[in-house]
C-alpha positions in Angstrom: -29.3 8.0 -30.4 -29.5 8.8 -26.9 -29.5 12.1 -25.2 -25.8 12.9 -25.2 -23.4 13.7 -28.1 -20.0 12.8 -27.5 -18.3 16.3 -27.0 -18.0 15.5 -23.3 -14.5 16.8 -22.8 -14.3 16.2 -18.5 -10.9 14.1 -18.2 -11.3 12.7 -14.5 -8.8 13.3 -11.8 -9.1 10.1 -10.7 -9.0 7.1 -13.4 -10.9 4.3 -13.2 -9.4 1.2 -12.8 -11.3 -1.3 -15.3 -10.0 -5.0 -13.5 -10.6 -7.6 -16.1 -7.7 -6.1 -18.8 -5.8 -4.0 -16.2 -6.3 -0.6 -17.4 -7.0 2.7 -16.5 -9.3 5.2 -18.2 -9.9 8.6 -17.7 -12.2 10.0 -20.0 -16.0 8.7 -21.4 -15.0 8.6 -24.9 -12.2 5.6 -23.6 -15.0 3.9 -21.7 -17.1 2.9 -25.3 -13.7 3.0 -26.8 -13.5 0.0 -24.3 -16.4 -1.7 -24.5 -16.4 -1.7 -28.4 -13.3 -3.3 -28.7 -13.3 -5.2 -26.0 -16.6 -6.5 -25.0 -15.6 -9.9 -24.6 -13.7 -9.4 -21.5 -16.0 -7.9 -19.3 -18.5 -9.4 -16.9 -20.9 -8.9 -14.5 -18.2 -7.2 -12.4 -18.3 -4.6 -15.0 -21.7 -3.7 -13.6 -20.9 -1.5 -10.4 -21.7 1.0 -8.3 -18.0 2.0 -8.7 -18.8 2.5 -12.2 -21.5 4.6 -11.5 -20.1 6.6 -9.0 -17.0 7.8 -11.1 -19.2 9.2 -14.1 -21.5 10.8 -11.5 -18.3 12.4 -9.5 -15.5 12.3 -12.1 -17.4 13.2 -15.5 -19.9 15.0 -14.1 -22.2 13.3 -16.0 -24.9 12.8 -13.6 -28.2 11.9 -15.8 -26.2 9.0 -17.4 -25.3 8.6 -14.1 -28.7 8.5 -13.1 -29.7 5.7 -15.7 -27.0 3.5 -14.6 -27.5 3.5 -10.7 -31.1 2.3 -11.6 -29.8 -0.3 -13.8 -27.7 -1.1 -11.1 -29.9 -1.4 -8.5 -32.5 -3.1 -10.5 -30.0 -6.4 -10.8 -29.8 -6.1 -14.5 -27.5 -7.5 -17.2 -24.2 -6.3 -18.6 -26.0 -6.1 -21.9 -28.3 -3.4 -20.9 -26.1 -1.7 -19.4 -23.5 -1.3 -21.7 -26.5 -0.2 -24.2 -27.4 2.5 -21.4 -23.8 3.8 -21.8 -23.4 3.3 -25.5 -27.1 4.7 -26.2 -26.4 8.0 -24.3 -23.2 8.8 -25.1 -23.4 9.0 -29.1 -20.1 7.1 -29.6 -21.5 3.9 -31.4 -24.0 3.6 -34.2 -27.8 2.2 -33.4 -26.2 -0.5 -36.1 -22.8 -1.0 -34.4 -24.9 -0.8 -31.5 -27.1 -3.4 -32.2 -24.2 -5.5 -33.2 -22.6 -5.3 -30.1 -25.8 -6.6 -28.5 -26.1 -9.6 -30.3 -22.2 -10.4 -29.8 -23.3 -10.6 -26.1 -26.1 -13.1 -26.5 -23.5 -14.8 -28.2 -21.2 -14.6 -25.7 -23.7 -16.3 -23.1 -23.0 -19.8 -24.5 -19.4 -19.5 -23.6 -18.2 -21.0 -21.2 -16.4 -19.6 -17.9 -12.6 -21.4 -18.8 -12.9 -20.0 -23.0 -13.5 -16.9 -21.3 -10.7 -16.9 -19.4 -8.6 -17.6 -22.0 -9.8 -14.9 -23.6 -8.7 -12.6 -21.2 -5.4 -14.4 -20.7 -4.5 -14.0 -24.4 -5.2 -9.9 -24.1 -3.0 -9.9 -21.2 0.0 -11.7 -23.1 -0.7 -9.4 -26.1 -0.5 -6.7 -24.5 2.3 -7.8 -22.4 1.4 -8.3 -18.9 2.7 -11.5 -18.9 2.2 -12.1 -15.1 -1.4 -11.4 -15.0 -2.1 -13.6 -18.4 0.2 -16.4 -16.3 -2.6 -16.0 -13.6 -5.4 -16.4 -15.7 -4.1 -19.2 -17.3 -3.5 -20.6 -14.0 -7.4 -20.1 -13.0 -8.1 -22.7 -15.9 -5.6 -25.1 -15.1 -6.7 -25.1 -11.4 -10.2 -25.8 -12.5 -12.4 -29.4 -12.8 -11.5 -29.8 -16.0 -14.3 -29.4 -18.8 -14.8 -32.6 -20.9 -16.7 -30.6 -23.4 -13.8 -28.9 -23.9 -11.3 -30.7 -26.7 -7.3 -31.3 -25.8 -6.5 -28.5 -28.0 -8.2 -26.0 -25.9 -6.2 -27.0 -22.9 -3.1 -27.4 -25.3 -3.3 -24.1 -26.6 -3.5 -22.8 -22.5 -0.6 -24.4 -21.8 1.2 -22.9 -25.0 0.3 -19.4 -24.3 1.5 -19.6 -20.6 4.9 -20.8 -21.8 4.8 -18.4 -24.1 4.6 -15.6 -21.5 6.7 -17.4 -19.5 9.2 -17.3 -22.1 8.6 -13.7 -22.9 9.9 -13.3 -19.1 12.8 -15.3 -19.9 12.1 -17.6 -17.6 12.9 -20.6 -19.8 12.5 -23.4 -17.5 8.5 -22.6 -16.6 8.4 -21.9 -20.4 9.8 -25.6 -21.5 7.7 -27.0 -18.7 4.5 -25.8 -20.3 5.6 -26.4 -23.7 5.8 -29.6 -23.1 2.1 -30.2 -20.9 1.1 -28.6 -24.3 3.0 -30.8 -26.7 1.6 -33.6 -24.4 -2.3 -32.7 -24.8 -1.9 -32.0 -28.4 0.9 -34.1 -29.8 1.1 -32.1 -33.1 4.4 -30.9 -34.8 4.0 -27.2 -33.6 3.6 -28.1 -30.1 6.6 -30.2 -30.4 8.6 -27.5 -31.9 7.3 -25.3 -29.6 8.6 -27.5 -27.2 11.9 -28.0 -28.4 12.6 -24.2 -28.9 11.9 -23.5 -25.0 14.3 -26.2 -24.0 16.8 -25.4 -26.2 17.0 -21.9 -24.1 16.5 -24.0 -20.6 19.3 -25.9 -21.0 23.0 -25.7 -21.5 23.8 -26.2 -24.9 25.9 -29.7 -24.4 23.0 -30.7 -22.8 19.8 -30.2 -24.9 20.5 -33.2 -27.3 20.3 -35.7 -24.4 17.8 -34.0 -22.4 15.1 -33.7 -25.4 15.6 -37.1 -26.1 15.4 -38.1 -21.8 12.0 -35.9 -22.3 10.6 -38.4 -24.9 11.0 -36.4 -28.2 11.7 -38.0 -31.0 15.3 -38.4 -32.0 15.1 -37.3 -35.9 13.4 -34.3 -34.9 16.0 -33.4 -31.9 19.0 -33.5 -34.1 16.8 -31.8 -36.9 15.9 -29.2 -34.8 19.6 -28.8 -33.1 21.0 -28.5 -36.9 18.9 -25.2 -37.5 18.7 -24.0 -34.2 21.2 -21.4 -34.4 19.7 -20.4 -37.3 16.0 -19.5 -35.8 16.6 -19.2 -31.8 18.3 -16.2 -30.6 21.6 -16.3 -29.0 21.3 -17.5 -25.0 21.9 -13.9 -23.0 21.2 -13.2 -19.6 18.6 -9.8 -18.4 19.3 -8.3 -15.3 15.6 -8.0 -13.4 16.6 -4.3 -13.4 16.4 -4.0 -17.3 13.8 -6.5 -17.2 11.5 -4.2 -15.3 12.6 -1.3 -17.5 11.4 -3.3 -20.6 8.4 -4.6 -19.4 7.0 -2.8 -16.4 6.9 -3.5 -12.5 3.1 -5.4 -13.5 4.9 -7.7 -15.9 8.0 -8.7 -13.4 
């Protein structure tokens, strides 16, 4: 263990404002909480002299502070960082420690766009479905990777629709349901696919437009059979309620 024990109580009157999940954290104990859980979305942005600056001014922690500035300075990785601030804080085990360093090295053969996505899927998990929308739309904007396989980009293209859809914004939803169906061509993109424009469209209207699309005909009228049974009925929600619901980051 290092040289602290975490009984650091000092709550900060000014968060700080981690950018890769969105988040705010006030305290040192959240910080490792952080990092612990969440290791695999942070970068080298994560190294800062913002970062240093709030546990030297707003924790009043200033030789951990100390440590870090030199770290800092010094141009060196997020790994040894992170085991500065795990190290002198007493929050981690040397063994969960120690596993948390090797799940970085690990992390060094991944590339930028599987990193991405990992961020993305946080974001739509913990529903900010805008900002998982935009790093989504980082990947798809990119040269794409031929290392990566179709389902990679399928499952990209799923996830946006599925935040899409979680905005009720159907229409963007089917669209990337069915660039996902497309890159895939398996029966859960399809479904997938089906469900989203089922909501798109009127209901008159969803037989002959999934069949316009290119779906296959035995699974349209399948699908249209039980569709009452496992869609929810069509309702409209007021962008009011919407941003009551889900928060003004997430409309």
């Amino acid at each position: 263990m290092g040289g602290y024990i975490l009984c650091h109580e000092k709550r900060a009157e000014t968060p700080y404002y981690i950018e890769a999940a969105g988040i705010k954290i006030w305290t040192i104990e959240e910080l490792c909480y952080f990092i612990c859980q969440y290791v695999w979305l942070l970068d080298g942005s994560f190294v800062s002299e913002g970062l240093c600056d709030w546990i030297d001014r707003e924790l009043k922690m200033p030789k951990l502070a100390k440590l870090l500035y030199a770290e800092y300075y010094h141009g060196r990785s997020l790994k040894s960082f992170i085991e500065i601030v795990l190290n002198n804080t007493g929050y981690c085990s040397k063994q969960e420690i120690n596993q948390l360093t090797r799940l970085l090295d690990s992390m060094e053969h991944v590339t930028e766009m599987e990193r991405l996505k990992q961020k993305g899927d946080y974001l739509l998990k913990d529903h900010k479905f805008r900002r998982a929308i935009g790093m989504y739309n980082k990947i798809l904007t990119m040269r794409r990777n031929r290392e990566l396989l179709p389902d990679f980009y399928g499952r990209v293209w799923n996830n946006k629709g599925m935040a899409y859809a979680s905005l009720f914004l159907f229409n963007e939803a089917a669209a990337c349901m069915k660039r996902a169906w497309k890159e895939t061509g398996t029966k859960e993109a399809q479904e997938a696919y089906l469900g989203a424009l089922y909501l798109a469209v009127p209901e008159e209207e969803f037989k002959s437009r999934a069949e316009f699309e290119g779906l296959p005909a035995d699974a349209v009228w399948a699908f249209a059979l039980d569709a009452k049974k496992v869609i929810p009925e069509r309702y409209y929600v007021p962008p009011e309620q919407m941003k009551k619901e889900y928060g003004r980051d997430n409309v």
